[in-house]
C-alpha positions in Angstrom: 0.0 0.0 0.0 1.4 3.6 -0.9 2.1 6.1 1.7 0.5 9.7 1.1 -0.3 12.6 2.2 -3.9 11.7 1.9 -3.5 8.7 3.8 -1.5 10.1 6.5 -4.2 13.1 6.1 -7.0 10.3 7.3 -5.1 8.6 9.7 -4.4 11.4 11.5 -8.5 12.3 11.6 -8.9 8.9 12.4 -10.4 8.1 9.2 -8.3 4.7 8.1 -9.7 1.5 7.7 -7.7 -1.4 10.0 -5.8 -2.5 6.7 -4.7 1.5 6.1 -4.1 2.1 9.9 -1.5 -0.9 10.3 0.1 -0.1 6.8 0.7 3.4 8.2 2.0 2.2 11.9 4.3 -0.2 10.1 5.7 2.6 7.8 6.0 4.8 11.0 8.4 1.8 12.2 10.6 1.5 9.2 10.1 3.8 5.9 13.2 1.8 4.5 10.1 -0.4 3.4 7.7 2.2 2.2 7.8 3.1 -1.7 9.3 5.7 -3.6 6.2 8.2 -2.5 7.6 8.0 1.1 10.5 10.5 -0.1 7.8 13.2 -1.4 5.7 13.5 2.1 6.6 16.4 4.1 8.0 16.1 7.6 5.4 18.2 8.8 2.9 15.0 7.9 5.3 12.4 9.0 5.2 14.2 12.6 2.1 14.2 13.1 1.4 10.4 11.9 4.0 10.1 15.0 2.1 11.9 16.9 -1.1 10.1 16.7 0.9 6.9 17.6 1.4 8.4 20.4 -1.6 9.5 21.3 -3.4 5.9 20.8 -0.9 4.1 23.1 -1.5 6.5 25.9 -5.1 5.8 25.5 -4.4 2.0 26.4 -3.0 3.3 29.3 0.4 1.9 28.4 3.7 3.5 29.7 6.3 3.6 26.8 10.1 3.2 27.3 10.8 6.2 25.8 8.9 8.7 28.5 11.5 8.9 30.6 14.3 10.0 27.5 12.0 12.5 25.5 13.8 15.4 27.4 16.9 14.2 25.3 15.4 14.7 21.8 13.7 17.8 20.0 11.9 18.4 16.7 11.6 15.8 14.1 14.3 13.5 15.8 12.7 13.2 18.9 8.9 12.7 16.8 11.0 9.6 15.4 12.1 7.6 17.9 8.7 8.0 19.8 6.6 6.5 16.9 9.4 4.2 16.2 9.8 2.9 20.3 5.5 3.3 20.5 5.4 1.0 17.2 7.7 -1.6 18.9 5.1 -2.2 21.5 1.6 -2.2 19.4 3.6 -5.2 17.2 5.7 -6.6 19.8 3.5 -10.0 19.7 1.5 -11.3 16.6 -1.9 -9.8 15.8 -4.8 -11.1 18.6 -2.4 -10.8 21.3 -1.9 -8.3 23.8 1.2 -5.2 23.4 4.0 -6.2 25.3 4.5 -4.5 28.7 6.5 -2.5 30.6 7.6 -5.1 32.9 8.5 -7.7 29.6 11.3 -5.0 29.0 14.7 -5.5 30.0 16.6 -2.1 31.3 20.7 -2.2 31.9 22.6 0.8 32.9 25.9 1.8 33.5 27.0 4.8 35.4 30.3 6.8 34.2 33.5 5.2 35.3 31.4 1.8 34.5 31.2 -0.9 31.7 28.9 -4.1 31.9 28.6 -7.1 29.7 25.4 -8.5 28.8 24.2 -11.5 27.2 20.3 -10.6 25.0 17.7 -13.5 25.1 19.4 -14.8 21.4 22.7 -15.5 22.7 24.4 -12.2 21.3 26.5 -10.5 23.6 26.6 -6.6 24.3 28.9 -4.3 25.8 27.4 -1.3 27.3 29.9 1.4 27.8 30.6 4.5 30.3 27.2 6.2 31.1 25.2 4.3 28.9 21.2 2.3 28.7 20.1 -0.6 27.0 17.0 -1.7 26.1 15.4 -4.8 25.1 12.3 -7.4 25.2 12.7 -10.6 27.6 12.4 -12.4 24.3 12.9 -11.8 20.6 9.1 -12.6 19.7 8.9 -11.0 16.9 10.2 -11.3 13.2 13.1 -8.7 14.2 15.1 -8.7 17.1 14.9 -5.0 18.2 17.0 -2.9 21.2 17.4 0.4 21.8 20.4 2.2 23.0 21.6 5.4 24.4 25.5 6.1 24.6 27.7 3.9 23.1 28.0 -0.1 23.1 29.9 -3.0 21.0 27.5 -5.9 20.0 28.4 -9.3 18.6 25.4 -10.3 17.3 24.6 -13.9 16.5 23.3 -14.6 13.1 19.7 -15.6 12.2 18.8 -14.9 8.9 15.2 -15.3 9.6 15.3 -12.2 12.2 17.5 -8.9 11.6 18.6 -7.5 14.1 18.1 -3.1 14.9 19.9 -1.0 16.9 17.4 1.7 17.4 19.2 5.4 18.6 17.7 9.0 18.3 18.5 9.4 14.6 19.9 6.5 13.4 18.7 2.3 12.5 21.3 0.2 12.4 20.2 -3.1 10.7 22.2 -6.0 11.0 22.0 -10.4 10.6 25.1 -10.9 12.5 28.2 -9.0 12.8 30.1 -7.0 15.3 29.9 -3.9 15.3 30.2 -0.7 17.6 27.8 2.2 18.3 27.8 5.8 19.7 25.0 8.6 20.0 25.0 10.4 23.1 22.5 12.7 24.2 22.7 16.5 23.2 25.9 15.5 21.4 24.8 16.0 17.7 26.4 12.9 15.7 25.8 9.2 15.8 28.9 6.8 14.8 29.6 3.5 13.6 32.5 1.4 13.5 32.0 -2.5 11.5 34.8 -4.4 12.9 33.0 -7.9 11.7 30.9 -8.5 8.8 28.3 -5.5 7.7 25.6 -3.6 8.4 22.8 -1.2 6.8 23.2 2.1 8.8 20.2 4.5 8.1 19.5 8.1 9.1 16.2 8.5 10.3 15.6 12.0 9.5 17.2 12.1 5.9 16.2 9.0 5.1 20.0 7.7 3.5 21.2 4.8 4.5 24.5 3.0 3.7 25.7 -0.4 3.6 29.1 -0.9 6.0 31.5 -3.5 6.0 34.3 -4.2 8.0 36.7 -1.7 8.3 34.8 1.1 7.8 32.7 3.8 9.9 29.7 5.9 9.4 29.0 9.4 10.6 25.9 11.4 11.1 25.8 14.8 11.7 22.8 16.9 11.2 21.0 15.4 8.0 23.9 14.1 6.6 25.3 10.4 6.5 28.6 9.4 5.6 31.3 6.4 5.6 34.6 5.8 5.0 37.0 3.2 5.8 39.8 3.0 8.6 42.9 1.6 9.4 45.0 0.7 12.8 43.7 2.4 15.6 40.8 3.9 14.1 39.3 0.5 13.4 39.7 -0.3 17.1 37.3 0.1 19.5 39.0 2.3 21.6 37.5 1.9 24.9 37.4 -1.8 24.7 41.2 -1.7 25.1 41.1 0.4 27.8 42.5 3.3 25.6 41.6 6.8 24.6 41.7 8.7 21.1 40.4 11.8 19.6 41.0 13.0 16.4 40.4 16.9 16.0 38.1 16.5 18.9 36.5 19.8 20.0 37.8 20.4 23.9 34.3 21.0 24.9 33.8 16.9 23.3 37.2 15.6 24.9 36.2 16.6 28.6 32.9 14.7 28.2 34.2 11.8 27.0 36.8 12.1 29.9 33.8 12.7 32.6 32.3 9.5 31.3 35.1 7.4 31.8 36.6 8.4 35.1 33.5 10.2 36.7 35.1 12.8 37.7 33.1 16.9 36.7 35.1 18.7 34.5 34.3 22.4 34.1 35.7 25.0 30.9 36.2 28.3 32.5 36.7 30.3 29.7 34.8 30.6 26.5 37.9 30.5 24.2 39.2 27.2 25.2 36.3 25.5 24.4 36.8 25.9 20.7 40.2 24.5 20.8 40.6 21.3 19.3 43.2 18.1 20.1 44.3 15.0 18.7 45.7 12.5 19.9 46.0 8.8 21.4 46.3 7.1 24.7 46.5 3.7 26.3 46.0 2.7 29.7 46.1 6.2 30.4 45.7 7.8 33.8 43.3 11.0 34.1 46.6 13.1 35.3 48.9 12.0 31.7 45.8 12.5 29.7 45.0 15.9 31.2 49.3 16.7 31.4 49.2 16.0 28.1 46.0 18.3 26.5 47.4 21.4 28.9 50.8 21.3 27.0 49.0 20.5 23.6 46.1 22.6 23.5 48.0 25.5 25.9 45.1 25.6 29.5 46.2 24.8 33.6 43.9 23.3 35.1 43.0 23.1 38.6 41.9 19.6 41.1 39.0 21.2 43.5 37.8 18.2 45.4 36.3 15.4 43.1 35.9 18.2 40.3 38.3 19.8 37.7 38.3 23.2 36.2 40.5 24.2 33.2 41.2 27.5 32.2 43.6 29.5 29.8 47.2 30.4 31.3 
């Protein structure tokens, strides 16, 4: 069934038939399927098919997993990943059973300074890194295996070509039968990246609608509405923080003292404006938080001062 703006038009007056309303709710959860038409509806329509999604799943009186994250998102993005999360529950189980629920959801965390290694209901094994959530259904029921992730984790996926497995963040799908692959999109930090070490998978941009196909050895990047891959050798193609290492490659200052809060959970404050435009490179391994920040002082030219459990930097 096409996708219009007439159809989308009825749905969202509640006009649809059942056979139009579950074509539409499907399209909402992956428009990689849709037809060429999808390209030519306007966001504006798109968001507010989402919205009625929404809508309809508070009327069953059912709490969705994103609630607690839609502070995170704005605009289209965050319109996105609540239809897409909402559609996971309506089709969790086959038609004539009942949504899945809350409490059928798995939820693992890991506080900064943290890492955890989990095992999903197929047998594929995930690690969740500094300061991130996971999460996933008690069982794959359904003809995908679906999680959802904020922050940054590896996952080893075993293969079943009878049910892909997505990686569901705030603006990208990462589509996958079984590979290993590593996964970054932090809240409020504006890119999503992708690293293939095993294998390949279909990375998507929710918003812009491109998607690439990425093998091993390469990485994807979105930023904004664009999407783009390249490959990588030596220590880019490494996870880093797997190997207890550290690297940043023309990293922003205001992007290298997050990613150092994350992984030694400490508060680390930019005192002045100017500093937080500087940009470093570089590489670490087994690195202490004193070296790594010795080392940014001398390259980026800052002092920086210990108050306590929290760090301020400033220019000399």
């Amino acid at each position: 069934m096409n996708i219009t703006p007439e159809l989308l038009k009825r749905y969202n007056a509640g006009q649809c038939t059942p056979a139009e309303m579950q074509a539409v709710e499907q399209w909402l959860d992956d428009p990689e399927a849709g037809t060429d038409a999808i390209n030519e509806i306007p966001d504006e329509a798109r968001n507010e098919a989402g919205a009625r999604v929404w809508e309809r799943l508070q009327a069953r009186d059912v709490q969705p997993l994103w609630a607690r994250y839609r502070h995170y998102l704005s605009g289209i993005a965050a319109m996105l990943l609540l239809a897409s999360g909402v559609v996971w529950y309506l089709f969790q189980y086959k038609k004539g059973q009942e949504p899945v629920s809350v409490a059928a959801v798995q939820t693992i965390r890991t506080q900064k300074g943290e890492t955890r290694q989990i095992t999903l209901p197929d047998g594929s094994v995930v690690m969740l890194s500094y300061d991130s959530e996971l999460r996933y259904p008690a069982t794959f029921s359904d003809s995908v295996r679906r999680v959802v992730l904020i922050g940054e984790a590896q996952f080893s996926v075993k293969k079943n070509p009878d049910q892909p497995f997505i990686v569901e963040t705030a603006a990208a799908r990462t589509r996958v039968l079984g590979t290993v692959f590593d996964v970054k999109e932090y809240p409020g930090e504006g890119y999503t990246a992708l690293l293939v070490t095993e294998g390949k998978v279909r990375f998507a941009h929710k918003i812009s609608t491109q998607s690439e196909l990425v093998t091993a050895g390469m990485s994807g990047l979105i930023e904004g509405k664009r999407l783009s891959v390249r490959a990588v050798s030596g220590a880019e193609a490494q996870v880093s923080w797997l190997n207890n290492a550290l690297r940043f490659d023309d990293a922003p200052l205001t992007q290298v003292a997050r990613e150092l809060e994350r992984r030694y959970n400490v508060p680390i404050q930019i005192r002045d404006e100017a500093l937080k435009g500087e940009r470093y490179t570089g590489k670490f391994k087994n690195p202490s938080l004193n070296a790594v920040l010795g080392s940014l002082s001398i390259a980026v030219g800052f002092r920086y001062e210990v108050k306590g459990e929290s760090i301020s930097l400033y220019e000399k």
